[in-house]
Each structure stands twice: as structure tokens, then as C-alpha cells.
C-alpha positions in Angstrom: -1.3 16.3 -75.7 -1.2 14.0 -78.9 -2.4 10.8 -78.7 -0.2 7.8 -78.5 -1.5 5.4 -81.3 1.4 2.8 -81.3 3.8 1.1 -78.6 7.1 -0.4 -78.9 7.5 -2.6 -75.8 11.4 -3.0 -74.6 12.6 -5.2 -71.4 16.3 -7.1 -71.2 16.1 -9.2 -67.8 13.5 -12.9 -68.1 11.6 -13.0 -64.9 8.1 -14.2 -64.2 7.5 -10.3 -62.9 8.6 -8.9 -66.3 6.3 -11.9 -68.1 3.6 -10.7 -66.0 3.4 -7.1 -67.2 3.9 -8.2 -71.0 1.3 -10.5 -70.8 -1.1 -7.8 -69.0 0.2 -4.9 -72.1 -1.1 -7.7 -74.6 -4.4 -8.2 -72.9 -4.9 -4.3 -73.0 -3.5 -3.8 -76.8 -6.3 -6.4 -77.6 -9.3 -4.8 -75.8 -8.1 -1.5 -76.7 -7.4 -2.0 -80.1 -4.0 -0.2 -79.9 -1.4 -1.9 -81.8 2.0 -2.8 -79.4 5.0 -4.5 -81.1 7.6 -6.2 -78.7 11.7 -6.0 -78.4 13.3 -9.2 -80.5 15.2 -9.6 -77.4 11.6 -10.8 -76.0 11.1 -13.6 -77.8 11.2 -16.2 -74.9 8.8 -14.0 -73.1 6.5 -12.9 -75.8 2.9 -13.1 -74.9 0.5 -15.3 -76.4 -0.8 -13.0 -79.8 2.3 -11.0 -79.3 4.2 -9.7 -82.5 7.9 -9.2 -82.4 9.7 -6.6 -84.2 12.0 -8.0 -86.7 14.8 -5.9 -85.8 15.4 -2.5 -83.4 15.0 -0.3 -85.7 11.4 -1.5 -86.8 10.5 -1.0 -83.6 11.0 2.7 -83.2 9.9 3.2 -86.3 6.6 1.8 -85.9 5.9 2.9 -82.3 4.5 6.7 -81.3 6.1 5.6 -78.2 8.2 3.3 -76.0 7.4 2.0 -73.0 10.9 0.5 -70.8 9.9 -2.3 -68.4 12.4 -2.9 -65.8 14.4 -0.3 -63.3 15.8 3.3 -64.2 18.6 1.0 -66.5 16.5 -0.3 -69.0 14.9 3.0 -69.0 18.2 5.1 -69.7 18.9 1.9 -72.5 15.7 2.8 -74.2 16.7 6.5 -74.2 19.8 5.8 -75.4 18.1 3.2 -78.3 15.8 6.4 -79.6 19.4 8.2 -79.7 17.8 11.4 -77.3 14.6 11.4 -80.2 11.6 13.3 -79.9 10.1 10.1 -79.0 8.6 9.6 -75.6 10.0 7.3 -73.2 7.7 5.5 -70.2 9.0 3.9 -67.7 6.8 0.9 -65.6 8.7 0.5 -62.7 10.0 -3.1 -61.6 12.8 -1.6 -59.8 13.8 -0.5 -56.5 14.9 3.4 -56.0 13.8 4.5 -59.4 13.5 8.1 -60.3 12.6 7.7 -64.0 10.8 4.9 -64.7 7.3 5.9 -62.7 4.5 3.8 -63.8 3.6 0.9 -61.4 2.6 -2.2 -62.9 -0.9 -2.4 -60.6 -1.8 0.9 -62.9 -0.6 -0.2 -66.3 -3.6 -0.5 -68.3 -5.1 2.8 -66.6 -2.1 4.6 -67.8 -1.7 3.3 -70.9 -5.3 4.6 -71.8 -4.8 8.2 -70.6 -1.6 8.2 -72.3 -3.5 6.0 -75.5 -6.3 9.1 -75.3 -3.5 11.8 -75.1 -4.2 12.6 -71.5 -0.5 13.0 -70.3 1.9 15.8 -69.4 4.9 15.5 -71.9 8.1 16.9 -70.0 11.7 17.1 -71.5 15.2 16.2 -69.4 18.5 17.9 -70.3 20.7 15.6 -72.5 24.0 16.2 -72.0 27.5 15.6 -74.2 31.0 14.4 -73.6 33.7 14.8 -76.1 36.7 13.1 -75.5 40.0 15.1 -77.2 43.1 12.7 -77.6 46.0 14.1 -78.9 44.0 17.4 -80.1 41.7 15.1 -82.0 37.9 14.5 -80.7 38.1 10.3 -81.0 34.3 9.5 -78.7 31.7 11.3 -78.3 28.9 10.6 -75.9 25.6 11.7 -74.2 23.9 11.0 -71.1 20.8 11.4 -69.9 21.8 10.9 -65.6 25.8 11.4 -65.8 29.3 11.1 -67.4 31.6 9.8 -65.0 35.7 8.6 -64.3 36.5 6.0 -62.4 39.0 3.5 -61.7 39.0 0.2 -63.9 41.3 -1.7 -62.2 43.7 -0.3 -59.8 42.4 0.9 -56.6 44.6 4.4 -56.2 43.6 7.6 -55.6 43.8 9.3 -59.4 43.9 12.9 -60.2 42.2 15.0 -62.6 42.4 18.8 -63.2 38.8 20.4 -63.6 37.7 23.7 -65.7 34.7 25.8 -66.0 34.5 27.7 -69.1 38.2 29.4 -68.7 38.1 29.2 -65.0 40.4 26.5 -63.2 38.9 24.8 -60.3 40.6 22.4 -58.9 42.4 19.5 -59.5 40.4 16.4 -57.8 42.0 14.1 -55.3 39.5 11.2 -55.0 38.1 7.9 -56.4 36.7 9.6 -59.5 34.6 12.4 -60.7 30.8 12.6 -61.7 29.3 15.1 -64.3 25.5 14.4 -63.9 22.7 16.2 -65.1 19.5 17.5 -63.0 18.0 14.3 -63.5 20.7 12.3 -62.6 21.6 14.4 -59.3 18.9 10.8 -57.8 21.1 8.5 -59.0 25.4 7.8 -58.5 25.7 11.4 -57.6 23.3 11.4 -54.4 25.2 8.2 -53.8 28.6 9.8 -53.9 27.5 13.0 -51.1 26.1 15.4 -54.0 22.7 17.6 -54.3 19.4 17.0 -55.1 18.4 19.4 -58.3 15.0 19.8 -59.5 15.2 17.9 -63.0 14.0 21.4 -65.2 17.1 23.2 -64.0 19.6 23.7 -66.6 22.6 22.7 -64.6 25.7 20.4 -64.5 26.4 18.9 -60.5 30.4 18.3 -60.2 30.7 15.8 -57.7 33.8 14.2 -56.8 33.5 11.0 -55.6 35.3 10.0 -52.1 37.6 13.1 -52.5 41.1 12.9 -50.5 40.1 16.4 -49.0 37.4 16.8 -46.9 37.0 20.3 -48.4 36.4 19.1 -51.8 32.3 19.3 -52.0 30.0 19.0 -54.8 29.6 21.7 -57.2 26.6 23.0 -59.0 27.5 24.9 -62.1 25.0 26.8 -65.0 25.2 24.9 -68.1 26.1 27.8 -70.3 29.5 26.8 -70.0 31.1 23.8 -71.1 33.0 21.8 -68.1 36.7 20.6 -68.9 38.1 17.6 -67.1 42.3 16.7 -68.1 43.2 13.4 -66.8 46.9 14.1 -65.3 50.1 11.7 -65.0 51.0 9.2 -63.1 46.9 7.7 -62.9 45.6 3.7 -63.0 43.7 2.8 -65.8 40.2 5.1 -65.5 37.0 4.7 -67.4 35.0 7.0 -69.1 31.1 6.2 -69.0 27.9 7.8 -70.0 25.1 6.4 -68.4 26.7 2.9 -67.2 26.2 2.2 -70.9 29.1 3.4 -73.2 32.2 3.1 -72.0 35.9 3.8 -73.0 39.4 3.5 -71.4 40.9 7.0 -71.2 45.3 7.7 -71.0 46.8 10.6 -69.4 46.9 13.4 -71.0 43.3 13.1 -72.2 40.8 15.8 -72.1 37.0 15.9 -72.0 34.4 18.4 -72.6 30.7 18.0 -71.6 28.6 20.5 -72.4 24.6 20.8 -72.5 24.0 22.2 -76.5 19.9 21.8 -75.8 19.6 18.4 -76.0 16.7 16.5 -74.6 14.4 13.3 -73.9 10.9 13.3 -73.6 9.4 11.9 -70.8 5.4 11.2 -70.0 4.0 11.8 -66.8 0.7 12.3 -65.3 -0.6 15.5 -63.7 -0.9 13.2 -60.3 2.7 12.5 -60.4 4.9 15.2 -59.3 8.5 15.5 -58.8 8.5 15.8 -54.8 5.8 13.4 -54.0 7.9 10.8 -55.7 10.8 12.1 -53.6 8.7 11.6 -50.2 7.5 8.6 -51.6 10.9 6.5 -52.2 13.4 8.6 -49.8 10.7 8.4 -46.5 10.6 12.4 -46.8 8.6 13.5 -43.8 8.2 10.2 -42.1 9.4 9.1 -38.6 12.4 6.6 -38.8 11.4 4.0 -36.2 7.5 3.8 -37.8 9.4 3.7 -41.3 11.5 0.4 -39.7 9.3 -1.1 -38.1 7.1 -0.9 -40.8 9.9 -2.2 -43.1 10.3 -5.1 -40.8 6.5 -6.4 -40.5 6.3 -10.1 -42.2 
């Protein structure tokens, strides 16, 4: 793979954890000779030696790469920043059930020197979009990595949304809300919410309605060739349209969205170690006996 000549280092939260892995990054930029510029939101924590970009867009611009220290939110934050570039994204992980972010800090300056000397497996994630029509008129449009999702803002009543696939009525959905999420996102508020794990280089949307009113009502996995078609109907509280967690808008009755997949993608780095499933049996317990797991868990 190409080699990986420049960093741009991103993190939002202050803890002495986050300080830590900045401070070991500058360390290794030093004796590597790389060259690593830092997120202007950093500048409490910036490392001794450390230079700070002087504003966002610097920072992509000077960096082969990013590299997202936190949980799978700042990592889906730095995707969204590159605006779903060609630019790799790589995730150290200081989170808890991460799917994205896979780097552990213990290994950072091992990876960062495979990935420095091009020794890395480059792997793309579908990027999907969500138009939202008002009034016949397309007023948002957003994209999403994970998911696009409706859910109540305020109220706490069941709402009701009609669903279509390509020309095809489904159903209209009873429930809490409704989730659109991609492959990749079938880890995140999807599995939370009842639906299926997909292997992330399947091109497919996951329909999963989120605490339906019927029992009946079960996730859906659909091709992406289509576009799906969601019309919020009368008579429903005040519901929320979000990509990602990130970008966000208040939707009225009568609106309509439209996500479709039109071959968007991010770029992710991995290692030839690191596969999909042994990260699975590594943070969901795959394989392993519940009471050694909890007792295990529960040792001081």
C-alpha cells in the first residue's frame, strides 16, 4: 500500500488517557521523523514539541492521513470532517464496544510504523445518503457512515412512518422510531435496537424499527440498488432526523426521505492480523462460557 508520510491527529474529550496517547504519537513522530500536526481543539493537551494546525482545514490538508483518538464517535466525527474523502481514517481505541476505531493504544507506535512504511490493508465502508424532500423541495441532505435514523425529540408517543423500497410499499411502522444503517453500522444503534449483524463489505441497507408496536415487525435487510423511502405521517410528536448522531434536523408531517447508497465510501486502515470476526469474538464474548466470562469480569 502507499506509504503514509503525514498525520493529522484529532481527539474532542481532555482526559489524562487521551494526554497519554498524544504525548506517546509525539515521541514516535520525533524518533521516526514523520511529521504529525495536532487538532486546534488540542491545544490544552498539546504535547511538549507539538504543532497545532491553525485551523481544520490545514489539517487535512497537510496530513496523508488521520488518525481519531477516542471511541467509534470521534471516529465517525473525523469521517464526517474529511467529508467521506479518499483520505484514510484510523481509529486508536479509548472506547468501550468499538467496532471502528481498532488500534489499541499499547500498539500505537508499532502501528503507526507499518502504516508509516505502507504496510497496511486499505478497506473501504459504504457511505450512505439521506435526502430530505419538504414540500417537493430537497431542503437537507446528509450521509452516514453507521446509520440515519427517526426518533422522537420530545414527546414520548408511539409515531408512525410509512416505508418504501424502490416502488414497493412495506409497511407503515408502529414503534419508537426507525433506523437505516449501513453494513458497518449493523454493530452499533441497530444491534442495540434487535437488528442483524452484516459483514461490513456487503452492499446493503438494514431497516430496523426500533421497539415496534407489533411484535411481527422485524428487521429488514434490503440490496442497496434501490433507494429506501420513509414518509412521516399525521398526527406524530416532534421526530428527529440524524446521520450518525452528528447532523441533526427536526422533520414535520408530511416529510419524505430518501437514502440511497450512490457508491460512496470511507477508507479505513487495518492490519492483515485484524479481521472482522476476531474483533467480533473479541468484544461480544463469541465462543466463550458465560460464567468464566463473569467471573472473569468480576476479578479485582
Amino acid at each position: 500500500m502507499k506509504k503514509i508520510n503525514s498525520f493529522g491527529i484529532v481527539a474532542f474529550k481532555k482526559s489524562r488517557q487521551i494526554h497519554s496517547v498524544l504525548v506517546k504519537i509525539q515521541a514516535w513522530s520525533e524518533t521516526a521523523n514523520v511529521p504529525i500536526l495536532f487538532h486546534p481543539k488540542l491545544k490544552n493537551q498539546l504535547p511538549p514539541n507539538g504543532i497545532l494546525a491553525s485551523s481544520e482545514k490545514e489539517l487535512i490538508e497537510k496530513s496523508d492521513a488521520l488518525i481519531s483518538v477516542g471511541g467509534d464517535g470521534t471516529f465517525l466525527s473525523v469521517a464526517h470532517m474529511v467529508k467521506f474523502s479518499e483520505k484514510p481514517v484510523i481509529g486508536i481505541s479509548l472506547g468501550g464496544l468499538g467496532f471502528l476505531a481498532n488500534i489499541d493504544p499499547e500498539n500505537i507506535e508499532k502501528n503507526l510504523i507499518k502504516i508509516h512504511l505502507g504496510k497496511y490493508i486499505d478497506i473501504s465502508r459504504m457511505v450512505i445518503k439521506a435526502s430530505l424532500v419538504r414540500n417537493k423541495k430537497v431542503v437537507h441532505i446528509f450521509h452516514a457512515l453507521n446509520d440515519i435514523f427517526i426518533n422522537r425529540y420530545s414527546k414520548p408517543k408511539l409515531i408512525s412512518i410509512s416505508a418504501w423500497y424502490g416502488n414497493e410499499y412495506i409497511t407503515d411502522f408502529q414503534s419508537d422510531g426507525v433506523i437505516i444503517a449501513t453494513p458497518s453500522g449493523s454493530t452499533a444503534y441497530s444491534l442495540a435496537a434487535g437488528g442483524p449483524i452484516v459483514e461490513p463489505s456487503v452492499r446493503a441497507f438494514l431497516l430496523t424499527p426500533i421497539c415496534p408496536h407489533s411484535l411481527t415487525e422485524r428487521p429488514i435487510i434490503l440490496p442497496a440498488e434501490k433507494d429506501i423511502r420513509l414518509i412521516i405521517n399525521k398526527k406524530n410528536p416532534v421526530l428527529l432526523l440524524s446521520a450518525d448522531g452528528l447532523d441533526c434536523v427536526k422533520l414535520r408531517n408530511g416529510d419524505e426521505i430518501i437514502v440511497s447508497y450512490q457508491g460512496g465510501k470511507a477508507n479505513l486502515i487495518q492490519f492483515s492480523e485484524s479481521t472482522y470476526f476476531k474483533s467480533l469474538r473479541r468484544k461480544l464474548n463469541w465462543g466463550q462460557d458465560y460464567k468464566q466470562w463473569r467471573n472473569r469480569k468480576n476479578d479485582p
